[in-house]
C-alpha positions as CSV (number, residue, x, y, z in Angstrom):
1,X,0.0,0.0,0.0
2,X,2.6,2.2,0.6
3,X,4.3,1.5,-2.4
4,X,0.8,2.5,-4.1
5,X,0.9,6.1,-2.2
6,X,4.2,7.0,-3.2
7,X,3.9,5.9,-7.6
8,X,0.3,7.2,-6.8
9,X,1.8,11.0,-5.6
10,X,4.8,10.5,-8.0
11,X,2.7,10.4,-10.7
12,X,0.3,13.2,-9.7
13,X,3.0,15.2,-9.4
14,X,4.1,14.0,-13.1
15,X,1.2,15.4,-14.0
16,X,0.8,18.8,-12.6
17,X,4.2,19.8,-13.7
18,X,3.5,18.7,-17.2
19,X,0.6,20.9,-17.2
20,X,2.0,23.8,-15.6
21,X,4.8,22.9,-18.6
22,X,1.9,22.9,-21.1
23,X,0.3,26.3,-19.8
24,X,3.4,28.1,-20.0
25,X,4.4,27.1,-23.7
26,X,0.7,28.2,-24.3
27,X,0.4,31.4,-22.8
28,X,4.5,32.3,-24.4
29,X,2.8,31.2,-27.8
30,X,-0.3,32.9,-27.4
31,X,1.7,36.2,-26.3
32,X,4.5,35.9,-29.0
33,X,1.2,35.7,-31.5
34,X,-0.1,38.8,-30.2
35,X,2.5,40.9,-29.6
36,X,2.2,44.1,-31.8
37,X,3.9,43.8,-35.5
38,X,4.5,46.3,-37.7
39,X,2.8,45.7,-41.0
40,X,3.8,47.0,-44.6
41,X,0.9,47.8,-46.6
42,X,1.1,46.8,-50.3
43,X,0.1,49.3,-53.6
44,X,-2.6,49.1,-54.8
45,X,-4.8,47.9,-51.7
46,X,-8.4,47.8,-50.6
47,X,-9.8,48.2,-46.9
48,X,-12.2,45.8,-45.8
49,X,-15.1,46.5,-43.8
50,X,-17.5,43.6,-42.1
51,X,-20.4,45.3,-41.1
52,X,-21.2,42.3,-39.1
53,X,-18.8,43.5,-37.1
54,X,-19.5,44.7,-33.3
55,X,-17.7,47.7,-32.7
56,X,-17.6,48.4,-28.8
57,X,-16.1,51.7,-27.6
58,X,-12.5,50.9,-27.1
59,X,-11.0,47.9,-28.2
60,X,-11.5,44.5,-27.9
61,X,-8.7,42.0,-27.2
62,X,-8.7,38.3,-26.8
63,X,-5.6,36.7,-27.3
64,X,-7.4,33.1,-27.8
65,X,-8.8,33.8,-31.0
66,X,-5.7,33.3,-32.0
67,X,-6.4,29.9,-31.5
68,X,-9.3,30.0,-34.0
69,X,-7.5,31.8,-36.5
70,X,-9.5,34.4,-36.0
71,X,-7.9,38.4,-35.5
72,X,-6.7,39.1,-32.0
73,X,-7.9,42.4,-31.6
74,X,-10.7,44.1,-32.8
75,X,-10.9,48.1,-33.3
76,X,-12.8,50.4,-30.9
77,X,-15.3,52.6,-32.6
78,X,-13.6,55.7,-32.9
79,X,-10.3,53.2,-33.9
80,X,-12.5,52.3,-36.7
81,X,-13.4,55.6,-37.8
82,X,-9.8,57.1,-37.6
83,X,-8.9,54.1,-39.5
84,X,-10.9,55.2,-42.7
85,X,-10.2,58.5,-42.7
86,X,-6.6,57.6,-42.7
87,X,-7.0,55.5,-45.2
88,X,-8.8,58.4,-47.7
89,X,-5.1,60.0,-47.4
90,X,-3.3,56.8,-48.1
91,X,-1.9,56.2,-51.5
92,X,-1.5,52.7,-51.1
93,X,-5.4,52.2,-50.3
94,X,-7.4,52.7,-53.5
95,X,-10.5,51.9,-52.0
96,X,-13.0,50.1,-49.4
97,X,-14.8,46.7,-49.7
98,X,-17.4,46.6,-47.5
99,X,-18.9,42.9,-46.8
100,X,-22.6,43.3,-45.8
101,X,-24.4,41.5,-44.0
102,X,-25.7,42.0,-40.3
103,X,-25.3,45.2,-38.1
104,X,-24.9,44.4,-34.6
105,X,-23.8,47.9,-34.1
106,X,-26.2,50.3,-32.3
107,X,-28.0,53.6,-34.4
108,X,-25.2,56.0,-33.2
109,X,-22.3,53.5,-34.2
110,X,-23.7,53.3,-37.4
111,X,-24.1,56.7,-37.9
112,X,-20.5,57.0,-36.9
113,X,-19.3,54.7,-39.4
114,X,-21.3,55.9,-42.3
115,X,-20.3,59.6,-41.7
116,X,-16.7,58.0,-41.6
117,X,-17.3,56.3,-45.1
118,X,-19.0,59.3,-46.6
119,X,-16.2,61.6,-45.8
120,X,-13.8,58.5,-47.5
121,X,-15.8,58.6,-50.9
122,X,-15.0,62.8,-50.9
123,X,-11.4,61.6,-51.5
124,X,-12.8,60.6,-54.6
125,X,-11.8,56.8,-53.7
126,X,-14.4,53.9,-54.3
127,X,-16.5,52.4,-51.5
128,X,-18.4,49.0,-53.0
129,X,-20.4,47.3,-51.0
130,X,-21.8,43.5,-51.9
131,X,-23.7,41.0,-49.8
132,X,-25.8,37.5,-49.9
133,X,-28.5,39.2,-47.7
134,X,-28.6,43.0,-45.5
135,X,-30.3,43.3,-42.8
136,X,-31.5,47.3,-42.4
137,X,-29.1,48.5,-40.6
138,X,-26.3,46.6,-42.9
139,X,-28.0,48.3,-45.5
140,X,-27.8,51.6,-43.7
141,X,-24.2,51.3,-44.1
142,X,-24.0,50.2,-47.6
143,X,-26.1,52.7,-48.6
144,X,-23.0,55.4,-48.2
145,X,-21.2,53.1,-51.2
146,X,-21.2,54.1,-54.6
147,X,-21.6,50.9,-55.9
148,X,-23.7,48.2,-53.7
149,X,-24.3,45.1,-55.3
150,X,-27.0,42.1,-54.2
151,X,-26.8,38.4,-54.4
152,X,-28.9,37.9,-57.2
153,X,-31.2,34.9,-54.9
154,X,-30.4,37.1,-51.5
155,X,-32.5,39.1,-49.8
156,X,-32.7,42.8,-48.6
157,X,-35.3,44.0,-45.8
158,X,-36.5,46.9,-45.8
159,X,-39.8,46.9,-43.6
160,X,-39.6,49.6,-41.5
161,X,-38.9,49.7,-37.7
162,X,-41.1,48.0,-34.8
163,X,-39.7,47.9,-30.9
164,X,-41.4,45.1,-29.1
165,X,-41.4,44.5,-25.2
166,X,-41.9,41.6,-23.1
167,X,-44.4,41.4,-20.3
168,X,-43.7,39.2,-16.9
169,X,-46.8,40.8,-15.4
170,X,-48.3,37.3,-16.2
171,X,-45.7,35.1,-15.2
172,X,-45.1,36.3,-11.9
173,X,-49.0,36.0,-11.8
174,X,-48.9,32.4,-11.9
175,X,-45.6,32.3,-9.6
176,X,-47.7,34.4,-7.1
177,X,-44.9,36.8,-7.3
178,X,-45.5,40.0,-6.1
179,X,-43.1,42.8,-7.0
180,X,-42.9,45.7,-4.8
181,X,-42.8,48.6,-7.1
182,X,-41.9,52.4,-6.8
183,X,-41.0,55.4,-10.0
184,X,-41.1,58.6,-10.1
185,X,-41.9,59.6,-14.0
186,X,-45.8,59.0,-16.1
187,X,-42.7,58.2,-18.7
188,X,-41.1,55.6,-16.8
189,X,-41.5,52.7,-18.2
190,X,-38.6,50.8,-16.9
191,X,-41.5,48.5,-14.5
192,X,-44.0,48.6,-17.1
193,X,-43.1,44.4,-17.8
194,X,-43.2,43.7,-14.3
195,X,-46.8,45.6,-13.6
196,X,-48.6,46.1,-16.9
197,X,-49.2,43.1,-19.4
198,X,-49.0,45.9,-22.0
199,X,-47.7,49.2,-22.7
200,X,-49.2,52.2,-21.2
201,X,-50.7,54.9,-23.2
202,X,-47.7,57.4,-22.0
203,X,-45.3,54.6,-23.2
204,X,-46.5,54.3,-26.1
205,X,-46.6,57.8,-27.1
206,X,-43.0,58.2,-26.3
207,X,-41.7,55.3,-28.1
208,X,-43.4,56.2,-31.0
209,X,-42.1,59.4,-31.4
210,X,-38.2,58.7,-30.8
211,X,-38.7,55.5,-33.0
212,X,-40.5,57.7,-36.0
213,X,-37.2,59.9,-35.0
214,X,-35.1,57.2,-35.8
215,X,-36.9,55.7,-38.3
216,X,-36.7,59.5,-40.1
217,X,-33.8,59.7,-39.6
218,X,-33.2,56.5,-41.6
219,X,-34.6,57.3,-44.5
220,X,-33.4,60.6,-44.8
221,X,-29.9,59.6,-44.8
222,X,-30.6,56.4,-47.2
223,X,-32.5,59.1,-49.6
224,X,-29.0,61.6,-49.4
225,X,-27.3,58.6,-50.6
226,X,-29.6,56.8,-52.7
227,X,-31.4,59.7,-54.5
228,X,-35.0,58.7,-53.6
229,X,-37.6,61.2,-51.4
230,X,-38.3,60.1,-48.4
231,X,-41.8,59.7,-48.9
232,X,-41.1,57.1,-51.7
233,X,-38.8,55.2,-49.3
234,X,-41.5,55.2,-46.7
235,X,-44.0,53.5,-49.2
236,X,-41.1,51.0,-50.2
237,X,-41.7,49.4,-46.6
238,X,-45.5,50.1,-45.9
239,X,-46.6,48.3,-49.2
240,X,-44.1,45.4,-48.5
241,X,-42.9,46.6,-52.1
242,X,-38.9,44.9,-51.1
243,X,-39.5,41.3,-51.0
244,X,-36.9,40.0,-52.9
245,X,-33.5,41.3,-55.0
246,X,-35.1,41.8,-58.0
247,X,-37.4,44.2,-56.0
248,X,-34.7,45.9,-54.3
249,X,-32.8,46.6,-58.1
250,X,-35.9,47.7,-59.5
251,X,-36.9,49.9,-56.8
252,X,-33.1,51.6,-56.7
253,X,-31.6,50.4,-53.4
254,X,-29.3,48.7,-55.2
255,X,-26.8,49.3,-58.2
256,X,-26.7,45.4,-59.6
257,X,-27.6,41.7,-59.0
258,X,-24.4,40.1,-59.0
259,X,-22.5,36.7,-57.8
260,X,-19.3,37.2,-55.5
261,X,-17.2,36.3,-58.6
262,X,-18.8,39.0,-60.8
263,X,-17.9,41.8,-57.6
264,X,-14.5,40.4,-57.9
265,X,-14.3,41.4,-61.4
266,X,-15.9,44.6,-61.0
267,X,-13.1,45.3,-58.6
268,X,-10.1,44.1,-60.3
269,X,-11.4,46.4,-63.4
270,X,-11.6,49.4,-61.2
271,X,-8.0,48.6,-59.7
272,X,-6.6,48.4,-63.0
273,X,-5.9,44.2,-62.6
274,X,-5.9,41.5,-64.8
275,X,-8.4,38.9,-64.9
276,X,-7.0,36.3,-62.5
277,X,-4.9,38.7,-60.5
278,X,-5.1,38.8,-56.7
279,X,-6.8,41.8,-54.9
280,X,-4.8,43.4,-52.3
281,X,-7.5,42.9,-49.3
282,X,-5.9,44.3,-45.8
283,X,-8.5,43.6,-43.1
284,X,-9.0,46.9,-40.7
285,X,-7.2,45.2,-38.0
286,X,-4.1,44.3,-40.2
287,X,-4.5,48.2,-41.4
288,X,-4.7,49.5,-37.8
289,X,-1.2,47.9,-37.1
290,X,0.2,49.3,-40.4
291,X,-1.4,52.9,-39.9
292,X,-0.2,55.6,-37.8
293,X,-4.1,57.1,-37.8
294,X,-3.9,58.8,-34.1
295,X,-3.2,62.3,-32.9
296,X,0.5,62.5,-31.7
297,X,1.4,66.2,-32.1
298,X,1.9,68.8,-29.3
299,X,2.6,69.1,-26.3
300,X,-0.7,69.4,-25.2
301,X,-3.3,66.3,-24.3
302,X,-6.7,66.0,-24.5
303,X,-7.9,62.8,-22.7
304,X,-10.9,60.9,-24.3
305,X,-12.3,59.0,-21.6
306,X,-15.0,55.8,-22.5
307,X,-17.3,54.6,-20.3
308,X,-19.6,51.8,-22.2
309,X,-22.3,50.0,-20.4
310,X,-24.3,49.6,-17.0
311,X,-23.6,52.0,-14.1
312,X,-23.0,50.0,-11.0
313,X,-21.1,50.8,-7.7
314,X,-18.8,47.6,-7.3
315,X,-15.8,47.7,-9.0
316,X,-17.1,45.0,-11.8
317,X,-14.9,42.8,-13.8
318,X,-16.3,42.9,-16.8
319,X,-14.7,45.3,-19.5
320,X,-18.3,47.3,-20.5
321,X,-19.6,48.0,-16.8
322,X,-19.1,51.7,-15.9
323,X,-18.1,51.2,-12.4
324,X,-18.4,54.2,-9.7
325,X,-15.2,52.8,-8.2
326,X,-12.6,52.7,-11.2
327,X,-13.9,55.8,-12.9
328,X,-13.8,58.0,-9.4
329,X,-10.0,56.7,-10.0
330,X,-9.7,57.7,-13.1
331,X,-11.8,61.0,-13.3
332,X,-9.3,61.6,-10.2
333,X,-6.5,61.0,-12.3
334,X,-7.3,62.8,-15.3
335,X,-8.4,66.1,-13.4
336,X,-4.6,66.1,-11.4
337,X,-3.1,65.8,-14.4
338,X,-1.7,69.1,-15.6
339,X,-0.6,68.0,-18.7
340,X,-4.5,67.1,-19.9
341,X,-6.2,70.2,-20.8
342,X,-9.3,68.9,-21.5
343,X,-11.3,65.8,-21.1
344,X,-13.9,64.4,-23.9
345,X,-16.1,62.3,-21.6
346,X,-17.4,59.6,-24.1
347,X,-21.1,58.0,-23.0
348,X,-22.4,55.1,-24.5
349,X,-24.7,54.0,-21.4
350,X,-28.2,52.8,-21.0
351,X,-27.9,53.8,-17.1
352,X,-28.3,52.0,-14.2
353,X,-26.9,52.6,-10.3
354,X,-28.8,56.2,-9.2
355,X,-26.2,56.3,-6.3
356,X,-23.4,55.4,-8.3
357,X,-24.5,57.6,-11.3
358,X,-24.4,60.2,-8.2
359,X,-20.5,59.7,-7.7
360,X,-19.5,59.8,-11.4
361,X,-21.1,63.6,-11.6
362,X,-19.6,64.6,-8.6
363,X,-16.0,64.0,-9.8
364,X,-16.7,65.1,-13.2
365,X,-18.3,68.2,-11.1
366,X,-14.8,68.7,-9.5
367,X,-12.9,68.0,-12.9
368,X,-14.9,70.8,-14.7
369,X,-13.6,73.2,-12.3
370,X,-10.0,72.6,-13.8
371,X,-10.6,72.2,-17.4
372,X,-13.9,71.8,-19.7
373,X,-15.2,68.5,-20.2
374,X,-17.2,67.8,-23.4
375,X,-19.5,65.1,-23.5
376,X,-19.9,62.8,-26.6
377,X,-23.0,60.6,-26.5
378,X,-23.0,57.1,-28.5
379,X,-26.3,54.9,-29.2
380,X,-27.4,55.7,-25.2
381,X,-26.9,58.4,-22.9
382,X,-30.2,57.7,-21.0
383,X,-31.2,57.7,-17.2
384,X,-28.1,57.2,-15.5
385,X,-26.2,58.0,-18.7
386,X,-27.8,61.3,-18.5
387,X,-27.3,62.0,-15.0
388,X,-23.4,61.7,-15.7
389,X,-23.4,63.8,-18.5
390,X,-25.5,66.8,-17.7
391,X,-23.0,68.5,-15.6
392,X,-20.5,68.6,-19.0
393,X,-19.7,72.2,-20.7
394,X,-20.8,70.7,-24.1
395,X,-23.1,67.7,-24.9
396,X,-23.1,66.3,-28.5
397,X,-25.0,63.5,-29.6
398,X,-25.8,62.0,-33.1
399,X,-29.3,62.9,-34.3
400,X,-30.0,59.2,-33.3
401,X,-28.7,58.8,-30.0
402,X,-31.5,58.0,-27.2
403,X,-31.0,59.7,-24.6
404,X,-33.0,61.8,-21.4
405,X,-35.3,59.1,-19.6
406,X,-34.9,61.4,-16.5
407,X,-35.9,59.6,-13.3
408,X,-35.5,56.8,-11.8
409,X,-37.2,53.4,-10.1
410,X,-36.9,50.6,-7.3
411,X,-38.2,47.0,-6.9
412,X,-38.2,44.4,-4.6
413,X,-39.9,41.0,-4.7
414,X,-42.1,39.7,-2.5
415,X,-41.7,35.9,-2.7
416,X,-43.7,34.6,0.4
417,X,-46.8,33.3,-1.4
418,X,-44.4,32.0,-4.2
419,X,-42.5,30.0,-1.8
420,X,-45.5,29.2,0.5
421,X,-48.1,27.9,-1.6
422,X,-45.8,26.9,-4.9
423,X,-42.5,25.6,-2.7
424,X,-44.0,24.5,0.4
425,X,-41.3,26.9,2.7
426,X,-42.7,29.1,4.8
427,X,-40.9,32.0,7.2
428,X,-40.6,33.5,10.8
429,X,-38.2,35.2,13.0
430,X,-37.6,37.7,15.8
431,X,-36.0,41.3,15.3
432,X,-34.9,44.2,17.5
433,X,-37.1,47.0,16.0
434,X,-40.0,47.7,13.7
435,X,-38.2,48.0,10.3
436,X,-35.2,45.3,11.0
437,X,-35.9,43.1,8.2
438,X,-37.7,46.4,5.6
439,X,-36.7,45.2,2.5
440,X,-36.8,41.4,2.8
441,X,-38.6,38.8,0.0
442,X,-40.1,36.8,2.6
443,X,-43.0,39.0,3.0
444,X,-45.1,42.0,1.7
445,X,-43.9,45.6,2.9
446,X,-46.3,47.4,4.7
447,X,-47.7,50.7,4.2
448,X,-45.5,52.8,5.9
449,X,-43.0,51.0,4.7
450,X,-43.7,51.8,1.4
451,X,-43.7,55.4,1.7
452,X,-40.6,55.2,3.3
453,X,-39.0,53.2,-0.2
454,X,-41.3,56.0,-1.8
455,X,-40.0,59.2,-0.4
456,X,-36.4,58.0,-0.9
457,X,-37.2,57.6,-4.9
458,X,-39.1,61.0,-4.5
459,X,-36.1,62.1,-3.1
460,X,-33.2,61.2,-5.5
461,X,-35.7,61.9,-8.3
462,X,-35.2,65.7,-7.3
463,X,-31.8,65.4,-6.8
464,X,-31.1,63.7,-10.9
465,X,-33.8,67.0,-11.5
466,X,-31.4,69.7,-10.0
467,X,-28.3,68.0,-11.5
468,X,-30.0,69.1,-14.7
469,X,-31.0,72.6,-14.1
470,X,-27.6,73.5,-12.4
471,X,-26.1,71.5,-15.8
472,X,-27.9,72.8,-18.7
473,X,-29.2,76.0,-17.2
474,X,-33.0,75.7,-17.5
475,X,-35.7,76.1,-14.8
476,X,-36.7,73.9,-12.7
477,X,-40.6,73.9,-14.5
478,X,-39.0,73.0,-18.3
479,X,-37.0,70.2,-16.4
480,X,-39.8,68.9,-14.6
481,X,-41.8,68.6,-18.3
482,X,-39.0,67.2,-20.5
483,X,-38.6,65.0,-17.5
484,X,-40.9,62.4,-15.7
485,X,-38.2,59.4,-17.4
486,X,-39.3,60.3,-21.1
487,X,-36.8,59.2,-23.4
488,X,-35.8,61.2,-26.5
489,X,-34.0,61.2,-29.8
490,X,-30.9,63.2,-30.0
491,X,-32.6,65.4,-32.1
492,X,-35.7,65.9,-29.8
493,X,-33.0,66.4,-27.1
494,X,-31.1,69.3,-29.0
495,X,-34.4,71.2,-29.5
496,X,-35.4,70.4,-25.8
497,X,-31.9,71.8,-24.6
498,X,-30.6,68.3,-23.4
499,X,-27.8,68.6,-25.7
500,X,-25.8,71.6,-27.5
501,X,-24.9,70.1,-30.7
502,X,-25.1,66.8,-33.4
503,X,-22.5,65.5,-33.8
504,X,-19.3,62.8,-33.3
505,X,-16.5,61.9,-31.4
506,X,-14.4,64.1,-33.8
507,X,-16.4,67.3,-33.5
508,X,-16.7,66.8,-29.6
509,X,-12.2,66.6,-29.7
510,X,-12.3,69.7,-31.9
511,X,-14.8,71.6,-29.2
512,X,-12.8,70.5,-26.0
513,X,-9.6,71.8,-28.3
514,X,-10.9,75.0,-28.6
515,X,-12.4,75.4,-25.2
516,X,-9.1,74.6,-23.2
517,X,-7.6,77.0,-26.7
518,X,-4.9,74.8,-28.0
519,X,-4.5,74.3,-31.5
520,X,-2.1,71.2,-31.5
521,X,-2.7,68.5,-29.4
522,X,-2.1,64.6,-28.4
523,X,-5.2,62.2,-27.5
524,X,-4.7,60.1,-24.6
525,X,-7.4,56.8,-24.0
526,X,-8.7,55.9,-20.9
527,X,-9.2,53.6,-19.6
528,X,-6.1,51.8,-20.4
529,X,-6.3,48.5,-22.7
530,X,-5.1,45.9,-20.8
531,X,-2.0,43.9,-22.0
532,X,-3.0,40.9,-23.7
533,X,-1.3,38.6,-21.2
534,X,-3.5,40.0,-18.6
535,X,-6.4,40.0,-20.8
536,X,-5.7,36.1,-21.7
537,X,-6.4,35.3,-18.3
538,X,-9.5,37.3,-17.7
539,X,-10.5,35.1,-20.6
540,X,-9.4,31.8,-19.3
541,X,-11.0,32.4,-15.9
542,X,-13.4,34.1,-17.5
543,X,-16.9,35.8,-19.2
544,X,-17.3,33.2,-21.9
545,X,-20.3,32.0,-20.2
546,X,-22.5,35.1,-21.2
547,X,-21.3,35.1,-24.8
548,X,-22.6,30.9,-25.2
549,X,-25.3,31.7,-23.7
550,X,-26.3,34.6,-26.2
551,X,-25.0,32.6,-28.9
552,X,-27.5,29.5,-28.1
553,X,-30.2,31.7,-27.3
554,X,-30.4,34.1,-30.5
555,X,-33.3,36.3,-30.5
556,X,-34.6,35.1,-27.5
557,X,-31.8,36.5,-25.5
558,X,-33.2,40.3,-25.2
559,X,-36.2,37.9,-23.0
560,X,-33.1,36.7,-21.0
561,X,-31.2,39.6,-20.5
562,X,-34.8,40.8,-19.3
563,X,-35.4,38.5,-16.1
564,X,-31.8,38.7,-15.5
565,X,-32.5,42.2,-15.5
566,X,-34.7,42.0,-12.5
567,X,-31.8,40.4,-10.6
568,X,-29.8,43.2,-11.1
569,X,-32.4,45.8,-9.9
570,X,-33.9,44.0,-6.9
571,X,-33.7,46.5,-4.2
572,X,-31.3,49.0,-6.2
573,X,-33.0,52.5,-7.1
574,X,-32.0,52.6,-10.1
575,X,-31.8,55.5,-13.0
576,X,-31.6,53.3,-16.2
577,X,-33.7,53.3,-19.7
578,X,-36.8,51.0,-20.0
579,X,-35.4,48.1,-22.4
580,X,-32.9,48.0,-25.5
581,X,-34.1,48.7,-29.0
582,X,-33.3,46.0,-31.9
583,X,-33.9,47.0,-35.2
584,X,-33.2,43.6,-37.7
C-alpha cells in the first residue's frame, strides 16, 4: 500500500508539472502571436469592412482567437473611424470593400461609421459594397457606397422599424410573485413588464415618437445617398414593395444583381488588374497595425475618456460595466493631471446605479472646475447615462442617440406566497425594532413601509432633476416637463436643450480643443487596454459564459437579459432606460 501512495503521488506530481509545462508554452505562444507587429501595406490595396462587425467603444482583445485563426484584436469605434479616414489619405489604399451582412452595431455607431465612409468617398476613392442578404441596418451602411451590389437569390429587408417589449406581469402571476414597485416619471416605463401586461398609453406615445425619429432619420440619410424622397422610401416598406433582390434593383436600393465572382471582377477592373490577379484585401485590424491614424502632435493632451455599459457601484470585472469605483479613480487621475487640458467624456450607457451615477457627476463636477469637459453621447446616454453627462460644458450627440429618460425606479420582490403555496417553505423570526428586516422577500412591505422606499425615490428623483437645471441651465418647471423618465432622440433632445450640438467623437475633440484653446494637441485613451497577457487570463478564468449563452439563445436572449435584469435591480434605485431597442 505504501508503495501504491508513493507511484500514486509521483505520478500526480508528473502530472501537474506537465501541465503547468503545457500552460506556460501556451500562454509564451499565445503572447508571441499577439505581440504588436509592424505591417507593410502593399500598392494598390483595398480596406475591408464587415459590417457584421461589433464595434464596442475601445477595443476588444482576446488573445485566444488566435487559436481560432481568427484576428486578435478588434478596433474600438472611434479606432475604426480614424482608421478610414486615414486610409482616404493613403496612397496605397485605393479603396473600401465593405462585406454586408448583419449590423450588430447600435443607431449612433452606425451613424458613426457611415459619416466616416461618406467623408472617405469625398477623397474621390471607391467604396463597394456587396452581400448575400442586408439586414437594415447593414444596408444603412451600404447605402454610403457608390456601388452596392446584391446576391442575385439574396435578400434585402427593408420593412420599416417595430420595438417590441416583453411582459412578466403574467408570469409572476402564476408564480404568485408580487413585485414591490416604486418610479417617479408617467414616462417611466422601466417596471411597465413587471406591472402592466401591455404598454401604457404614456409609453407608447414616447416610443413612437423617438422611433419615428429614428426611423426618419433612416430614410433621410438612405435618400441623401440613394437619390429617392423620403416619402417614396417610406411607401417601399409600408406596401411590403422589397420582397426580394429583384425588388430591391428595381426599386433603386441597389446598383446590380451580381454573384461574388462577378464583384470580384468589377473590382479588379476598377483597380486596373488582370483577370486572374489577386486583390490586395488588408483587413481593418491588419491596417490598424500598419497605420499611424492617431493624434500624436503637441505638447498638449486631450484625454478621451470611454465609459460603455451599465452604471453600477462595485468595482465589476467585466470590460463594458461603468463602475463608480474605477472611474472616481480615473476621473481623479485625469483632473490632477496638468498636462491634460481637457477631457472628452465619451457615454455610450443605457444607465443604471442612481447612487453610483451620483458619484460619477460629482468627480466630473470637481474635474470641470480645472478644465472643460465635453460630453460625446453614443447609441445611449439615457437615465443614469444622462445624469453623468448633464453636468459637462458641451453635450453632443448624433441625431439618433437615445438619450433623457430622466428619473428613476426601485423593486423588490415579495416571494412569500411564491414560496408558500408553490414551494411548500414558509418564514418566521424575531427582530430588535419595527423595520429590521424592511426590504426582505419573505414577506409583503407594509404601508408605511412603502412610503418610506417611496419618499427615498421622491427624493433622488429631485436630486437627478437639480443635477439638470444647475447642468444645462433651465428652470426647474421645463425640467420637470421634458422629464418624468421620457426618453428622446438626439434630435428631440437638441431642440429640448438636453444637448448643444449633433454631432461625433471628432467634433466633440475639436470643441474641448478650442475650449481649453490649444491648437495642436495629443489624444490620450482611458481607460487603459489591458495587455494581452492579462487579458488572456480574464479570458481563461473568464466571461465566456455570457457570450454561449447569447450565442444559443439568438433572438430570444433580449427575454433573458430581461429577467436577468430584475436580478440586477432588486432592491437597487436605479436611474436606467426602460429596455434596448433592436432593429433587424
Amino acid at each position: 500500500m505504501r508503495s501504491f501512495f508513493k507511484t500514486f503521488l509521483a505520478a500526480l506530481l508528473a502530472f501537474f508539472v506537465f501541465a503547468g509545462i503545457c500552460i506556460i508554452v501556451l500562454i509564451g505562444f499565445i503572447t508571441k502571436a499577439v505581440a504588436p507587429e509592424k505591417v507593410k501595406i502593399d500598392p494598390n490595396g483595398v480596406l475591408v469592412l464587415e459590417t457584421g462587425q461589433l464595434y464596442k467603444e475601445q477595443k476588444i482583445a482576446n488573445p485566444l482567437n488566435v487559436l481560432r485563426g481568427q484576428a486578435n484584436e478588434v478596433p474600438g469605434l472611434y479606432d475604426a473611424v480614424r482608421i478610414i479616414e486615414h486610409a482616404a489619405e493613403d496612397d496605397n489604399i485605393k479603396g473600401i470593400y465593405l462585406k454586408t451582412g448583419g449590423n450588430p452595431n447600435g443607431f449612433a455607431s452606425s451613424e458613426e461609421l457611415r459619416n466616416a465612409l461618406l467623408t472617405f468617398r469625398k477623397s474621390g476613392k471607391f467604396v463597394y459594397a456587396y452581400g448575400e442578404g442586408m439586414t437594415q441596418q447593414a444596408y444603412y451602411l451600404a447605402s454610403a457606397a457608390d456601388k452596392v451590389y446584391l446576391h442575385p437569390q439574396g435578400g434585402l429587408d427593408f420593412n420599416g422599424f417595430a420595438a417590441t417589449l416583453v411582459f412578466l406581469k403574467g408570469t409572476l402571476d402564476k408564480l404568485e410573485i408580487q413585485p414591490e414597485i416604486f418610479y417617479d416619471g408617467k414616462f417611466k416605463s422601466a417596471t411597465e413588464p413587471l406591472r402592466e401586461t401591455q404598454m401604457t398609453a404614456a409609453n407608447r406615445i414616447q416610443t413612437s415618437a423617438y422611433l419615428g425619429e429614428l426611423y426618419g432619420n433612416y430614410l433621410l440619410n438612405i435618400g441623401k445617398s440613394r437619390k429617392l424622397d423620403t416619402a417614396t422610401l417610406h411607401r417601399y416598406a409600408n406596401e411590403g414593395l422589397i420582397q426580394n433582390a429583384n425588388d430591391a434593383l428595381t426599386y433603386k436600393l441597389v446598383d446590380g444583381l451580381k454573384y461574388d465572382d462577378q464583384v470580384m471582377d468589377d473590382l479588379r477592373a476598377r483597380l486596373g488588374l488582370k483577370k486572374n490577379d489577386d486583390i490586395n484585401f488588408v483587413s481593418l485590424s491588419k491596417y490598424e497595425s500598419a497605420a499611424d491614424y492617431k493624434y500624436t502632435s503637441g505638447d498638449s493632451k486631450i484625454a478621451i475618456l470611454y465609459a460603455q455599459g451599465s452604471i453600477v457601484s462595485n468595482d465589476g470585472s467585466e470590460d463594458v460595466i461603468i463602475s463608480s469605483d474605477k472611474y472616481l479613480k480615473e476621473i481623479r487621475k485625469l483632473r490632477n493631471d496638468n498636462s491634460i487640458k481637457a477631457i472628452v467624456f465619451r457615454v455610450n450607457s443605457p444607465g443604471g446605479s442612481a447612487l453610483a451615477s451620483e458619484t460619477i457627476w460629482r468627480e466630473l463636477q470637481l474635474a470641470k472646475k480645472v478644465k472643460p469637459v465635453v460630453v460625446s453621447m453614443g447609441d445611449y446616454a439615457a437615465s443614469g447615462g444622462y445624469y453623468i453627462s448633464c453636468m459637462a460644458d458641451s453635450i453632443f450627440a448624433e441625431p439618433n442617440t437615445l438619450t433623457g429618460s430622466i428619473g428613476v425606479f426601485g423593486v423588490m420582490m415579495n416571494l412569500q406566497s411564491f414560496f408558500k403555496n408553490k414551494l411548500g417553505v414558509t418564514f418566521d423570526g424575531v427582530k430588535t425594532a419595527q423595520y429590521a428586516d424592511l426590504g426582505t422577500a419573505t414577506r409583503p412591505m407594509t404601508p408605511v413601509e412603502r412610503k418610506f422606499v417611496q419618499n427615498a425615490i421622491d427624493s433622488i428623483y429631485a436630486t437627478f432633476k437639480s443635477r439638470v437645471v444647475a447642468g444645462r441651465k433651465l428652470s426647474p418647471a421645463v425640467v420637470d416637463s421634458i422629464a418624468q423618465g421620457r426618453v428622446w432622440s438626439g434630435v428631440q433632445a437638441k431642440s429640448l436643450g438636453l444637448v448643444d450640438r449633433l454631432g461625433g467623437i471628432n467634433d466633440a475633440i475639436a470643441c474641448a480643443a478650442r475650449m481649453a484653446k490649444i491648437s495642436s494637441y495629443r489624444l490620450r485613451e482611458y481607460p487603459e487596454v489591458k495587455p494581452p497577457l492579462e487579458k488572456l487570463l480574464q479570458n481563461l478564468g473568464g466571461n465566456a459564459g455570457e457570450s454561449m449563452i447569447k450565442k444559443e439563445l439568438g433572438a430570444n436572449y433580449t427575454v433573458y437579459r430581461q429577467i436577468k435584469r430584475l436580478q440586477e435591480i432588486n432592491g437597487q434605485v436605479q436611474a436606467r432606460l426602460p429596455f434596448d431597442i433592436e432593429v433587424r
